[in-house]
DRENTI-900001 format. One line per 10 residues: number of its first residue (from 0); their letters; for each residue x, y, z of C-alpha. Coordinates in Angstrom, 2 decimals, m for minus. Example, Ala and Ser with C-alpha at 12.3 -4.5 7.8 and 13.67 -1.06 7.14 Angstrom:
0 = AS = 12.30 m4.50 7.80 ~ 13.67 m1.06 7.14
% end
This chain:
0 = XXXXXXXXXX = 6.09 m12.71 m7.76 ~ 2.60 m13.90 m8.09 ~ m0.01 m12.53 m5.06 ~ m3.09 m15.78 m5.02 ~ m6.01 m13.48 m4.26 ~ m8.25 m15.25 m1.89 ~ m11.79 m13.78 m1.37 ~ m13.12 m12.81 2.70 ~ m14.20 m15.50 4.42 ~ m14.84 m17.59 0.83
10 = XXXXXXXXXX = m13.66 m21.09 0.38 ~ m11.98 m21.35 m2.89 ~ m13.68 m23.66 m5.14 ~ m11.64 m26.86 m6.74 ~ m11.85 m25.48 m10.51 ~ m11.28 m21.45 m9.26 ~ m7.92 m22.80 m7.51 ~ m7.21 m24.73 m10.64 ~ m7.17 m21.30 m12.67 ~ m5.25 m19.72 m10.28
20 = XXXXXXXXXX = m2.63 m22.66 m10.48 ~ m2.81 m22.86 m14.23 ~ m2.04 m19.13 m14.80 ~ 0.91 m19.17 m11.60 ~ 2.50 m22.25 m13.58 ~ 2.05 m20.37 m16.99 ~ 4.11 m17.57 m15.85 ~ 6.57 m19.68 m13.82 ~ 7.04 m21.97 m16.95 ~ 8.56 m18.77 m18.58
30 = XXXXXXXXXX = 11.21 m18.60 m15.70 ~ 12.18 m21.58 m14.95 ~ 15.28 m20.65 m13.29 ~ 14.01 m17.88 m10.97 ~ 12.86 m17.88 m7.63 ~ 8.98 m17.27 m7.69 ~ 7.24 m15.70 m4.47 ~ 3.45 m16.51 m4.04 ~ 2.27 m14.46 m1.64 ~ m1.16 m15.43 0.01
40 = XXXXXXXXXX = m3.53 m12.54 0.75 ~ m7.66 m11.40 0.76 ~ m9.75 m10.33 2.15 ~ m8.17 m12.26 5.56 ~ m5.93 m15.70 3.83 ~ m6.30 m17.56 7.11 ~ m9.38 m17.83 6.98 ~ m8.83 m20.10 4.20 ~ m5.94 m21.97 5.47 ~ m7.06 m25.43 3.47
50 = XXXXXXXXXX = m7.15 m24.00 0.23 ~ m3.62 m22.39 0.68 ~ m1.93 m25.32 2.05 ~ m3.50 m27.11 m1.00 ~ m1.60 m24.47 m3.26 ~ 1.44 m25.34 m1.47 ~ 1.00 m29.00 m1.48 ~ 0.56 m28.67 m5.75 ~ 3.34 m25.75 m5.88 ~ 6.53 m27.25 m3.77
60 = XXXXXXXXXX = 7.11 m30.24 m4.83 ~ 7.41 m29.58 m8.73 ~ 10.57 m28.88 m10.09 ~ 10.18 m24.65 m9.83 ~ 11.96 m22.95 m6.81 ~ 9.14 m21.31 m5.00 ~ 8.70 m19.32 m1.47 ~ 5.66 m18.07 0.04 ~ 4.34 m15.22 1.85 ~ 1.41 m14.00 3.35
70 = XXXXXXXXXX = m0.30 m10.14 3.93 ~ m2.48 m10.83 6.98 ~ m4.04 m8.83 9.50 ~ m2.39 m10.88 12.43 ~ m5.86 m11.92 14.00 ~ m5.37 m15.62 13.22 ~ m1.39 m16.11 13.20 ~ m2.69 m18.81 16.15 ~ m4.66 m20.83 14.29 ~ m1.87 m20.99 11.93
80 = XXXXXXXXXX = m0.71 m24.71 11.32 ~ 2.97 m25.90 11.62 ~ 2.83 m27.54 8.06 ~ 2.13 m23.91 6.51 ~ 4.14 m21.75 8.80 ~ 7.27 m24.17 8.68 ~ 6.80 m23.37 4.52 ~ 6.50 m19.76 4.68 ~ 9.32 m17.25 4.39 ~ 7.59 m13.84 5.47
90 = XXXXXXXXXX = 4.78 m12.97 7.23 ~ 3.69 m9.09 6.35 ~ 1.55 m8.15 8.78 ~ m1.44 m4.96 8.91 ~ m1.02 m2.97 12.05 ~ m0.90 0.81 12.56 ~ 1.85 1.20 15.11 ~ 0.04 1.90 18.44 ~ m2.89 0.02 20.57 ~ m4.91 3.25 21.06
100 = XXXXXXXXXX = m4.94 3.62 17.32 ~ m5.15 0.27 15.84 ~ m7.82 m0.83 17.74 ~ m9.87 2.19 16.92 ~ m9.34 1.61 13.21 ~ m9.55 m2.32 13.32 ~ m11.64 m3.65 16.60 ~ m11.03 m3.63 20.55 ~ m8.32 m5.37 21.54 ~ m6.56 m6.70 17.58
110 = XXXXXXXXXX = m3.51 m5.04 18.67 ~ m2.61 m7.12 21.59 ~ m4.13 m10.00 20.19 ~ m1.56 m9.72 16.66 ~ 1.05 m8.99 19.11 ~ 0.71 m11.77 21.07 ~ 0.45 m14.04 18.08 ~ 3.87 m12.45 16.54 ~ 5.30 m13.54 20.08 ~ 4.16 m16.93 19.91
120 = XXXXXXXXXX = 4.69 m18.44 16.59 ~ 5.75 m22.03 17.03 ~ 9.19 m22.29 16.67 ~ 8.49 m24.13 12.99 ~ 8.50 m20.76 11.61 ~ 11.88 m19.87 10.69 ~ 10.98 m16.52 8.18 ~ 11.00 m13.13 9.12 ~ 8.09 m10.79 10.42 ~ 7.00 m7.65 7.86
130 = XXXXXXXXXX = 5.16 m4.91 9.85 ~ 3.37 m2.64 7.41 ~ 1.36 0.86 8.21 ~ m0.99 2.22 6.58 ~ m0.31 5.85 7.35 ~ m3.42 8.43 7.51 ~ m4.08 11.44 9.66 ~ m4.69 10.41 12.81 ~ m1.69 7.71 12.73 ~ 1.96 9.06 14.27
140 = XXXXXXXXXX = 5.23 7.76 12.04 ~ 7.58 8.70 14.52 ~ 5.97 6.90 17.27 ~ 4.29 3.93 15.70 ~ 7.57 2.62 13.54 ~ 9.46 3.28 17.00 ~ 6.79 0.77 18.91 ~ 7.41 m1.71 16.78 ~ 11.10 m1.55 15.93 ~ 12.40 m4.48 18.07
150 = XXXXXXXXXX = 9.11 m6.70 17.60 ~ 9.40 m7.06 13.80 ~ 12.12 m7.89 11.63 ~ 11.18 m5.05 9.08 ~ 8.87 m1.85 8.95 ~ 7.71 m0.09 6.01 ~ 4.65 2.20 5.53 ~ 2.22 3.33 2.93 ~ 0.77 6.59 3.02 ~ m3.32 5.86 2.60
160 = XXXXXXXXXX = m4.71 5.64 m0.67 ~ m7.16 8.34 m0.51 ~ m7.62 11.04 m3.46 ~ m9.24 13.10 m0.58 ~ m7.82 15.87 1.27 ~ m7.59 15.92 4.69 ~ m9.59 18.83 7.00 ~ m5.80 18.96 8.60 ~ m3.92 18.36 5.79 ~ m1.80 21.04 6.28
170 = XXXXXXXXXX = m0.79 20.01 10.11 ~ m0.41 16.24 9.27 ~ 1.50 16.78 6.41 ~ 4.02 19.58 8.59 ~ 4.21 16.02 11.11 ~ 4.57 13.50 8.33 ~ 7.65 15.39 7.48 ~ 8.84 16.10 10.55 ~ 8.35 12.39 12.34 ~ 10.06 11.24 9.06
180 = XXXXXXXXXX = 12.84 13.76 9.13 ~ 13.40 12.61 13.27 ~ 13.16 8.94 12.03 ~ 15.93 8.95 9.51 ~ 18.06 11.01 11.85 ~ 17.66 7.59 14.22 ~ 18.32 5.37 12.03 ~ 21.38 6.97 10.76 ~ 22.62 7.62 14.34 ~ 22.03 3.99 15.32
190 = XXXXXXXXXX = 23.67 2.70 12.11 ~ 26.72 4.55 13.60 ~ 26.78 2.30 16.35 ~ 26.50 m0.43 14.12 ~ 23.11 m1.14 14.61 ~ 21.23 m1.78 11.10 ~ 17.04 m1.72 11.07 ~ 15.29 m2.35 8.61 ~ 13.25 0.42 8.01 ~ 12.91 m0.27 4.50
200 = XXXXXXXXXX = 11.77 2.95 3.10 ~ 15.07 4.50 4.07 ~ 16.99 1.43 3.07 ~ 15.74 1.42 m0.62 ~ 16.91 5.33 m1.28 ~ 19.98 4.66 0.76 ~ 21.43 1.31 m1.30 ~ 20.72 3.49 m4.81 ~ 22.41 6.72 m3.88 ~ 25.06 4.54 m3.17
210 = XXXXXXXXXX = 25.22 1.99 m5.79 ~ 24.24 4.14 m8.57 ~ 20.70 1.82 m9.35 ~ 18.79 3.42 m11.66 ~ 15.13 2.50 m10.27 ~ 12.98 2.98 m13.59 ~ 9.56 1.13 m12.33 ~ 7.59 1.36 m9.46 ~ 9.47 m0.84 m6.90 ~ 6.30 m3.14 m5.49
220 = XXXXXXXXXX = 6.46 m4.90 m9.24 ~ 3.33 m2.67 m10.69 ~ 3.72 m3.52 m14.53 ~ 6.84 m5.23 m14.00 ~ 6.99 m8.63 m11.86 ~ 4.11 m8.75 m9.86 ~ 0.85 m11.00 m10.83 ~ m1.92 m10.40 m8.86 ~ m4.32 m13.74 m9.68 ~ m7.58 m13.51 m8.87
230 = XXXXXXXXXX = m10.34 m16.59 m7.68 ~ m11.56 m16.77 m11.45 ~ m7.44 m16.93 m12.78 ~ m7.77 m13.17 m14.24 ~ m4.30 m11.86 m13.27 ~ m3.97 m8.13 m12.56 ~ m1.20 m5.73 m12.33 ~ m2.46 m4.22 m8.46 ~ m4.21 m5.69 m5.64 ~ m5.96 m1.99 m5.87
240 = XXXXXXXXXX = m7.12 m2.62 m9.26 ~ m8.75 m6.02 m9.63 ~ m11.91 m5.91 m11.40 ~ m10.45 m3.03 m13.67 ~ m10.42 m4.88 m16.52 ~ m7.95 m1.89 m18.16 ~ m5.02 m3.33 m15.72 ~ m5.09 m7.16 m16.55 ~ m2.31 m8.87 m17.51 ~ m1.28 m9.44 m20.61
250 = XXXXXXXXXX = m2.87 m6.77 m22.02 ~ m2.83 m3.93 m19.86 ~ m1.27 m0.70 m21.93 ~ 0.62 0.05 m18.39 ~ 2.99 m3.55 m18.55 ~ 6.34 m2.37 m18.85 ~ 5.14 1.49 m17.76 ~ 8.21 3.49 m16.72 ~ 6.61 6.91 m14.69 ~ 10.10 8.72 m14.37
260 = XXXXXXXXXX = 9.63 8.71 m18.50 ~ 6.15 8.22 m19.12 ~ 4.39 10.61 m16.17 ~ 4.56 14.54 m16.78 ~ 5.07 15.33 m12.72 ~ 8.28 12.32 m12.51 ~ 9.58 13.81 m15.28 ~ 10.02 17.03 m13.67 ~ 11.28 15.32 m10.41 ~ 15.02 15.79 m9.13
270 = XXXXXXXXXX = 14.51 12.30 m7.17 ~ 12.94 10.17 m10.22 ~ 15.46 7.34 m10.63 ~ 15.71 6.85 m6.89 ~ 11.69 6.92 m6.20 ~ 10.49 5.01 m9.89 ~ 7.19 6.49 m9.43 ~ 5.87 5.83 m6.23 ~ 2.75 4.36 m5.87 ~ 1.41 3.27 m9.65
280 = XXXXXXXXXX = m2.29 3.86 m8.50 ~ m2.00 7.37 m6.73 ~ m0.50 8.59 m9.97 ~ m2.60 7.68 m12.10 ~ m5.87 8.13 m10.06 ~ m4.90 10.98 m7.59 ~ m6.30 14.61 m7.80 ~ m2.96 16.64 m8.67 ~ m3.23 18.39 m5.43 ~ m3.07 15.37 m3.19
290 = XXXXXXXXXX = m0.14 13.50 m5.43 ~ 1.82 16.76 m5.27 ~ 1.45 16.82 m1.27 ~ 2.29 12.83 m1.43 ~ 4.97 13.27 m3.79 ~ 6.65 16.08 m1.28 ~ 7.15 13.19 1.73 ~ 9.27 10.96 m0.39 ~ 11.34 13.57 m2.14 ~ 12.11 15.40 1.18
300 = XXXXXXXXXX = 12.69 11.77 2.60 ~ 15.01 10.81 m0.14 ~ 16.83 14.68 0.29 ~ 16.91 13.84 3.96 ~ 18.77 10.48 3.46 ~ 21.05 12.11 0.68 ~ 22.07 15.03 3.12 ~ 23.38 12.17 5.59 ~ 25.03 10.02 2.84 ~ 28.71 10.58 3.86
310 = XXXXXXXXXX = 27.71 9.32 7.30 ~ 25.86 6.15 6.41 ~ 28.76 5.38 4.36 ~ 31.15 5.20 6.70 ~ 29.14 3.42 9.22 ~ 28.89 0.53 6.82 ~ 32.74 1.10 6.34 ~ 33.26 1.28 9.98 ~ 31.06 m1.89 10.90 ~ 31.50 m3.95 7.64
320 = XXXXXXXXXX = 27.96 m3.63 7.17 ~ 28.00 m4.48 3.05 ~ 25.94 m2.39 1.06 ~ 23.31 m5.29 m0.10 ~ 22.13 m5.64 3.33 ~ 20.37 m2.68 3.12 ~ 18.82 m4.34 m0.12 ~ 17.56 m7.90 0.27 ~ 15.26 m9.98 m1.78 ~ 12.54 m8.84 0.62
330 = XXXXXXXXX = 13.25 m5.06 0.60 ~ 13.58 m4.79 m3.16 ~ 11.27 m7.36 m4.38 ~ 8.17 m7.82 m1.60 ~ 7.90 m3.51 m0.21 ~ 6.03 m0.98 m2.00 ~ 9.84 0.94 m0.29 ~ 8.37 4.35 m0.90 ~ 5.45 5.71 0.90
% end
């Protein structure tokens, strides 16, 4: 996958979006016979919807097998046109579960604004809607994946990227665990039915445990597929991390890095090979105390899914629900998948 990094509310010069398409076609060259995701993101893409339906224009028509995506904040889904949305396979969008919340994070009155734009996109748009949280103190799990279960085709969450400490740490971390712990008990419940969500950070764990994947790398891509390109072509190996000239590809020393073998606290970790290392940039940047309490939400997740691994089994059984659809190209190849 290759992320084109656009920059807030800057038009992309002619010879910067030549860069960025001489480096994408540099890396596609290599594979010719893969599917290549470009995902569009910024600062706020939309706001420079000419320059990315020029990347489109110069991208689809060659002989490589491209889709696209786009990380937006929702604002601007309307203005949107039909050309680019009828291209584009997923649309991940920013929102933190509830109105109350969102818009005191982002600006009165975003959250209906994104969710009225989710309900209206013009029927051209035949992809899939991403919901991602950004999880922090003041933001429920339990109740803002539930508000947006039926209005997105997938959820997944992030924990915030903050080396901080919390003044409630202890309380928000005894709800993380227990909002998550209620969560997976309703997803497994309603996969008894026969009714599969895709909350992806319980689909991820659940397809290894019971395929047997070994999951060696982080699973967004960090050091592995994913190409962040920025305006002046410089590709990185994290959105997080552009700028740091020690994470550039090719010559970062962290392409190819493997945490369960190469970082001392996944070594020691009884959920290693399921997990891959979690987030690349909290372990290598995080205080030890807030990793370890980070760390603690996705093994007790990934215990809490194992505990209930007879039953998800034979729901799929039950409902012929095959085992892959709980890992699709977008789970396993567009999610961060663990918190």
């Amino acid at each position: 996958g290759v992320n084109i990094q656009t920059t807030f509310g800057q038009e992309i010069s002619r010879p910067d979006l030549d860069r960025q398409l001489e480096y994408v076609f540099s890396v596609v060259r290599r594979y010719p016979e893969q599917k290549h995701s470009l995902m569009f993101y910024g600062g706020e893409p939309l706001l420079n919807l000419d320059d990315i339906e020029e990347v489109i224009r110069r991208t689809k028509p060659t002989e490589y097998n491209f889709q696209y995506l786009i990380y937006t904040n929702g604002t601007l889904l309307d203005k949107a046109s039909e050309f680019f949305l009828e291209n584009l396979s997923y649309i991940f969008v920013s929102i933190d579960g509830i109105e109350r919340i969102h818009d005191a994070q982002r600006g009165e009155g975003t959250y209906k604004k994104i969710m009225s734009n989710i309900q209206n996109l013009p029927s051209v748009f035949k992809g899939e809607k991403m919901a991602r949280i950004t999880v922090t103190n003041i933001v429920p799990l339990y109740e803002s994946v539930m508000n947006l279960l039926d209005k997105f085709e997938h959820i997944y969450w992030s924990v915030e990227n903050t080396t901080e400490l919390y003044p409630d740490e202890d309380e928000y971390q005894a709800r993380y665990l227990e909002d998550q712990r209620r969560l997976i008990e309703f997803w497994v419940s309603e996969l008894e039915k026969g009714k599969l969500w895709n909350i992806v950070p319980f689909q991820g764990p659940a397809w290894v445990l019971l395929t047997g994947e070994k999951i060696e790398h982080p699973w967004c891509g960090f050091g592995t597929v994913s190409n962040i390109v920025d305006l002046d072509g410089t590709a990185y190996l994290c959105d997080e991390l552009i700028d740091n000239p020690e994470f550039t590809w090719p010559n970062s020393k962290y392409i190819g890095w493997k945490p369960p073998y190469d970082h001392p606290d996944c070594r020691r970790c009884p959920v290693k090979f399921i997990c891959g290392g979690r987030c690349a940039v909290a372990m290598i940047f995080h205080p030890p105390e807030r990793r370890k309490r980070d760390c603690l939400k996705v093994v007790k997740m990934i215990k809490e899914i194992e505990k209930r691994l007879p039953r998800i089994e034979s729901a799929l059984k039950k409902h012929n629900i095959p085992v892959d659809s709980l890992a699709t190209d977008v789970v396993i190849n567009h999610c961060e998948v663990m918190p």
